[in-house]
Structure formats: structure tokens, C-alpha cells
C-alpha positions, 0 to 999 in steps of 0.5 A: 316543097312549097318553100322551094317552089316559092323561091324558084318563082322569084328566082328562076336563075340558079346564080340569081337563087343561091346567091339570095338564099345564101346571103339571106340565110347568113343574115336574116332580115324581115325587110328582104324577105319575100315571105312575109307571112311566115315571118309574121306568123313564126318571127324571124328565123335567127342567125345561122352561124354558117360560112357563105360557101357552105351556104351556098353549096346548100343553097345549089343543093336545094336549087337542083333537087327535086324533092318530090322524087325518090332518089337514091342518095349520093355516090361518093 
């Protein structure tokens, strides 16, 4: 996941990662973007009408994965 690895390098510290990706999320903007080229090429990504604590808890999720391995799903 290249979009993931990109994040993880700008942000190492899960707090410091959910708490961008979340509140960036929730509001989109080109100058805090730290993928510019993607903006550039596909416009900016519109506001996702999500709450903060649901973003985060998406954000944590996309933080601790590891989307390269086979994983069984989740136990509830």
C-alpha cells in the first residue's frame, strides 16, 4: 500500500498519523496535503461528511494494519 507507506513515513507515531489523517479527512485541504501530486493529478478528494471519532477509529485501523498479509477478518 503505497498511500499508507507514504503516511507512515511522514508520520511514524500512531497519535501524531490518526491525528492528521482524520482531521484531514474531515476537512480536505490542498495546502496540508502532503500528496500533492495526487491532488494534482485527481483534484482534491471532497468532504467526507464523517464524525471525527469515526475517522479516527478508521485512521487507527489503517495505522496497525498490515495490508500485505492474509488476515483472517475480525472476531466479534
Amino acid at each position: 500500500m503505497q498511500i499508507r507507506d507514504k503516511y507512515l513515513s511522514a508520520f511514524s507515531k500512531k497519535e501524531d498519523f490518526v491525528a492528521y489523517m482524520s482531521t484531514w479527512v474531515k476537512e480536505p485541504k490542498e495546502e496540508t496535503s502532503i500528496m500533492l501530486d495526487a491532488v494534482q493529478k485527481y483534484e482534491l478528494m471532497p468532504n467526507l461528511n464523517y464524525e471525527l471519532d469515526a475517522l479516527e477509529d478508521i485512521a487507527a485501523y489503517i495505522y496497525d494494519t498490515d495490508f500485505t498479509k492474509e488476515h483472517k477478518g475480525h472476531s466479534y
